[in-house]
C-alpha positions as CSV (number, residue, x, y, z in Angstrom):
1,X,139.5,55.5,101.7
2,X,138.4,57.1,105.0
3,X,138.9,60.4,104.1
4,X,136.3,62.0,101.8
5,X,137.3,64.2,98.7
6,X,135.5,67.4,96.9
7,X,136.1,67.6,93.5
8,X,135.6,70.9,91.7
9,X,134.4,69.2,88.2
10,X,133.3,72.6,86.9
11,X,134.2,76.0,88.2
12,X,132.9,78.3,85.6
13,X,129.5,80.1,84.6
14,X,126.8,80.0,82.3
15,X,129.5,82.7,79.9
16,X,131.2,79.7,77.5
17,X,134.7,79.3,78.8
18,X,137.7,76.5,77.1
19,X,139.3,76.5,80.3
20,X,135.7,75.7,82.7
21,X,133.4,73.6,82.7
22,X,129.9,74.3,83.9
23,X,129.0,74.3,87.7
24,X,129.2,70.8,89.3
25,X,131.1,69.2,92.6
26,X,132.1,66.1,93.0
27,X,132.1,64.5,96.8
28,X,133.3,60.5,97.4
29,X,134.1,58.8,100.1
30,X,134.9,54.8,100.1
31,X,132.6,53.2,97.9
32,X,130.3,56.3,97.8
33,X,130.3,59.2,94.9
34,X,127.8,62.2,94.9
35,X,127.3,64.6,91.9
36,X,126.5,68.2,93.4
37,X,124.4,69.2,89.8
38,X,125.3,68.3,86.4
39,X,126.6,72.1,84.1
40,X,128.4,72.0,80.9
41,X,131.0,69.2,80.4
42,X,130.5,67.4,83.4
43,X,130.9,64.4,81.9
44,X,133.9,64.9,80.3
45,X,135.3,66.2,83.6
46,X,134.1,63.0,85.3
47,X,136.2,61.0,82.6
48,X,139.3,63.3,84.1
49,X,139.1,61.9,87.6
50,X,138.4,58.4,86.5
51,X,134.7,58.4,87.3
52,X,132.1,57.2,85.0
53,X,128.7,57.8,85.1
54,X,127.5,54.0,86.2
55,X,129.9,54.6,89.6
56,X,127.5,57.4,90.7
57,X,125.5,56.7,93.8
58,X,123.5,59.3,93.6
59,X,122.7,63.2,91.5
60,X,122.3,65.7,93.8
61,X,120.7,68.8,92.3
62,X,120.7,72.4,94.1
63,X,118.0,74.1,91.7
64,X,117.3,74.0,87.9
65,X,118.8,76.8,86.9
66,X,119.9,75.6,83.0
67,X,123.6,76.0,83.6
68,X,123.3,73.7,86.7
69,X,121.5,70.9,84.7
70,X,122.4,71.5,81.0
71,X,124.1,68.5,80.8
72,X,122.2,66.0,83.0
73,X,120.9,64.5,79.8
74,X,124.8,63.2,79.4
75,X,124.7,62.0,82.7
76,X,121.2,60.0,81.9
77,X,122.3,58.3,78.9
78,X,125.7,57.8,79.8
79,X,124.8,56.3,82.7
80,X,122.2,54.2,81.1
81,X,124.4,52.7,77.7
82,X,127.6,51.9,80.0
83,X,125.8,50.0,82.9
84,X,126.2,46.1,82.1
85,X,122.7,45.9,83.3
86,X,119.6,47.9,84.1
87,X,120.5,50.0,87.0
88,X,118.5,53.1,88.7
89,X,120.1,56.5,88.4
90,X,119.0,58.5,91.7
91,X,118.3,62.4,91.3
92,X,118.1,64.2,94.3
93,X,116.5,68.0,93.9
94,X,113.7,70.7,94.6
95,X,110.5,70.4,94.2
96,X,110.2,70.2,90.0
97,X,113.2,68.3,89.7
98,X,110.8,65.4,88.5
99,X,109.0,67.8,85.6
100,X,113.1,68.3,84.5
101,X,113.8,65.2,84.2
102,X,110.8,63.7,82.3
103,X,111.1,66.4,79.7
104,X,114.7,64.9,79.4
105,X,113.5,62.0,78.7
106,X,111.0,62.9,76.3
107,X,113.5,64.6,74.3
108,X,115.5,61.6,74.9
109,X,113.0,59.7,73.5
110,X,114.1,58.9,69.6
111,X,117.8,58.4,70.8
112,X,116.0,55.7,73.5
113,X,114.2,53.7,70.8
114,X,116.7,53.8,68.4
115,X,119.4,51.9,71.1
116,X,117.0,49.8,71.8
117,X,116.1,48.2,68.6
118,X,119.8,48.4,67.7
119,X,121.3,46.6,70.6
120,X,120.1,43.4,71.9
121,X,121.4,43.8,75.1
122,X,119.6,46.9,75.9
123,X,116.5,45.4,77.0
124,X,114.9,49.1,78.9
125,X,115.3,52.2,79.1
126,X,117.3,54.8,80.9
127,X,116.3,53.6,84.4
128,X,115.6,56.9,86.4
129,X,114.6,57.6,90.3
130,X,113.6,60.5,90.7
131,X,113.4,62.2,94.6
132,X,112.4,65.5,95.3
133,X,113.0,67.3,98.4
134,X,112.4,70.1,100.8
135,X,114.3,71.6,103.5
136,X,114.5,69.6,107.3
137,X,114.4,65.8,104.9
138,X,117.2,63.5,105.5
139,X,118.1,60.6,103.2
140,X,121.1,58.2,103.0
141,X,123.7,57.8,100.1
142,X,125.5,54.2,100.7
143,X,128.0,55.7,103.2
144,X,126.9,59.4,103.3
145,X,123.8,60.6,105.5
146,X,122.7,63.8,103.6
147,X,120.6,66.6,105.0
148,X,119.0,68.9,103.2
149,X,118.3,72.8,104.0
150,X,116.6,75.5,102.4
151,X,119.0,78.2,100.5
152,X,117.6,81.9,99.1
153,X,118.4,82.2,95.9
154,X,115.3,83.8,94.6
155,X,113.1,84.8,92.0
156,X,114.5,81.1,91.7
157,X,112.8,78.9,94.1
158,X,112.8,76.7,95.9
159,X,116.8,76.0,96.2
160,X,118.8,73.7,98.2
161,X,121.4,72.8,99.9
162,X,123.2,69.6,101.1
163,X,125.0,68.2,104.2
164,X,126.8,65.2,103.3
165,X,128.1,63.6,106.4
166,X,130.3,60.6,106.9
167,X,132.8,59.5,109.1
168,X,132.5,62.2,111.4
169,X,133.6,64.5,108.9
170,X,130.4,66.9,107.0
171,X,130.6,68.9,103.7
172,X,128.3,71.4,103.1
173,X,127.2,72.0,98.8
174,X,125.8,75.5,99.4
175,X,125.1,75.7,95.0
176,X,123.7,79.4,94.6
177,X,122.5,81.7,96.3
178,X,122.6,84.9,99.5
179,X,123.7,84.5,102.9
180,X,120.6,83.0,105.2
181,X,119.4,81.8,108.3
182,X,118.9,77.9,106.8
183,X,121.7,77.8,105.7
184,X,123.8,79.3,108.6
185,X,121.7,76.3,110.0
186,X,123.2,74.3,107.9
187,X,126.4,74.7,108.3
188,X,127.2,75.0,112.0
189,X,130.4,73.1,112.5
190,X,130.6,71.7,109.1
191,X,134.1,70.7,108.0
192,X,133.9,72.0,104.4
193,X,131.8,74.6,102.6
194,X,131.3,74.5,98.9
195,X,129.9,78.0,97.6
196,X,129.0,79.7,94.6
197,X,130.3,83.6,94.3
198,X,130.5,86.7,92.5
199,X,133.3,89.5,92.0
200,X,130.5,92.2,92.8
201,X,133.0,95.2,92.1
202,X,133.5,93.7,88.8
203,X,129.9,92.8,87.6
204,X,129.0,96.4,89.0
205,X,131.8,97.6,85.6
206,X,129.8,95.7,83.2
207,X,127.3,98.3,81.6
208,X,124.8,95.6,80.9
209,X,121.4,95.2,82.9
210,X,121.3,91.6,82.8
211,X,124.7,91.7,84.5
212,X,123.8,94.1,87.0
213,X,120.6,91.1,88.1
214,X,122.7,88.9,89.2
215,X,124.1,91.2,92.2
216,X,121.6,90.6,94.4
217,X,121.0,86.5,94.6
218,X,124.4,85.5,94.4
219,X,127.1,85.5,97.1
220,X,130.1,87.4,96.9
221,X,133.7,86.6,98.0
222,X,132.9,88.4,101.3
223,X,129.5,87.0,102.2
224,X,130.8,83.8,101.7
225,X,133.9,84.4,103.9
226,X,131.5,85.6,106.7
227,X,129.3,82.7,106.5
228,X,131.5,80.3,106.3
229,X,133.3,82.4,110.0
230,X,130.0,82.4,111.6
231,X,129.3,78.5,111.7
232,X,132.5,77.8,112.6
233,X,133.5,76.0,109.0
234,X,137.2,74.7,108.6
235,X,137.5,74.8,105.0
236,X,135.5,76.9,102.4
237,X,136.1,76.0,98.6
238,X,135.1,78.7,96.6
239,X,133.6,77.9,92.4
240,X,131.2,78.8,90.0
241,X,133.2,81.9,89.7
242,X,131.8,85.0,88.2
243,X,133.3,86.5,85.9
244,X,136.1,83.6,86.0
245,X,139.7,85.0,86.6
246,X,142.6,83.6,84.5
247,X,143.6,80.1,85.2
248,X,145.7,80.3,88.7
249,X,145.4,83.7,89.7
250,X,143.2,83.8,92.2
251,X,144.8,86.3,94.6
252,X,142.1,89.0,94.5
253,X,139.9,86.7,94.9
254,X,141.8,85.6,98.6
255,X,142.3,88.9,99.5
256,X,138.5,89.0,99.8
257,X,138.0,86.7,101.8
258,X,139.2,88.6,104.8
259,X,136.8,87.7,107.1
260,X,137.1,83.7,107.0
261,X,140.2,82.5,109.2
262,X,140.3,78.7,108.3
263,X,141.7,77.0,105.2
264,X,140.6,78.7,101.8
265,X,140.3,76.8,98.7
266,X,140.1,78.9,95.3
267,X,140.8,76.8,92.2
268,X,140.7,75.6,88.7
269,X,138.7,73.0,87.1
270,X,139.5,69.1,89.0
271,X,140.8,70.6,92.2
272,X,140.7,68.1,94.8
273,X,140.3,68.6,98.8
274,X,140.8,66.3,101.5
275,X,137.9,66.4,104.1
276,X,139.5,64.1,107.1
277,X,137.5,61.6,108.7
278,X,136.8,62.1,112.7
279,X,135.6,59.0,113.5
């Protein structure tokens, strides 16, 4: 196809939800297929779309935050049993990305030998590449040219973000975090934004301290809205919501958004966007 698509695999939070899986984006265009990180059911959610884990072209993590990476061990194995043949798995994250993913393995390590000795067609392992970057490194995807920039989402750090470009078109994966300078940077004159947010008049009700933390490193409605106004962004898909309204009523959540004037996107699990090509 020459348009690209976003995907949201998983719009909910690390609070269990039937309805949401955990935080992960899909992005493909033509032949290529980018997982934005890898939460709770992402494989199952792949299934949905008709994307197994072999068709990935690449990972693409945004921190290690556990409810964005709780389920990369699904995407390792599953990737790794249903490939006809040895085939790398690429991860793309921050710096400790690497320490992630050979702890995964490790604990991956009986199931590993136990395939192995079972199945004489499974002649290796799970084969994974593992690259770590840092904001300002560029790197291609088979028909994607990704950039990557820094985003402020601490006491976590570092955290990134991703400009996925192709055919004229870009798509910004913003994953967590505050409004920032890199990221503005990031974004100038992208086509589509993809950013975690917060209900902050709602967290504010819950009487719980651990509630009241995550206030001040995740975006809200608003903040988003104005970020996505100031660099000029057509489309901004909104996900990871917290706390996650009811399937399909997202109004509130629009009427929030006052400050962004282009095309909004606020939806369920497997909602799909059309990012048109420009060249």
């Amino acid at each position: 196809m020459s348009d690209s698509e976003i995907v949201l695999l998983g719009t909910g939070s690390p609070l269990p939800d039937p309805n949401r899986a955990g935080p992960s984006t899909l992005v493909r265009g033509g032949s290529s297929i980018l997982l934005c990180d890898a939460g709770r059911g992402v494989v199952m959610r792949l299934a949905a779309v008709g994307v197994i884990p072999p068709f990935l072209s690449a990972v693409l993590l945004t921190h290690l935050h556990s409810d964005h990476i709780s389920d990369l061990n699904d995407i390792i194995t599953t990737h790794w049993v249903m490939s006809g043949e040895p085939a790398p798995l690429h991860i793309y994250g921050p710096v400790g990305t690497r320490t992630v993913v050979n702890g995964i393995l490790e604990m991956l390590q009986p199931d590993i030998n136990y395939r192995l000795t079972h199945h004489d067609d499974l002649s290796v392992g799970p084969q994974v590449e593992v690259h770590e970057m840092a904001a300002g490194d560029r790197f291609s995807v088979g028909e994607f040219e990704v950039s990557v920039g820094a985003s402020d989402h601490r006491p976590v750090e570092p955290t990134v973000a991703y400009r996925c470009e192709r055919l004229g078109a870009s798509i910004v994966l913003g994953g967590d975090g505050v409004p920032c300078a890199s990221l503005d940077d990031l974004l100038v004159g992208a086509d589509a934004y993809v950013q975690t947010v917060i209900r902050e008049d709602l967290v504010k009700l819950v009487p719980r301290q651990r509630f009241q933390d995550i206030l001040d490193y995740h975006s809200t409605v608003g903040q988003a809205a104005d970020t996505a106004q100031r660099a000029g962004v057509r489309i901004l898909v909104l996900t990871h919501y917290v706390p996650a309204p009811p399937l399909g009523q997202y109004d509130e959540w629009r009427s929030l958004a006052t400050g962004f004037t282009g095309h909004l996107v606020v939806g369920d699990d497997l909602t799909a966007v059309t990012v048109a090509a420009r060249g």
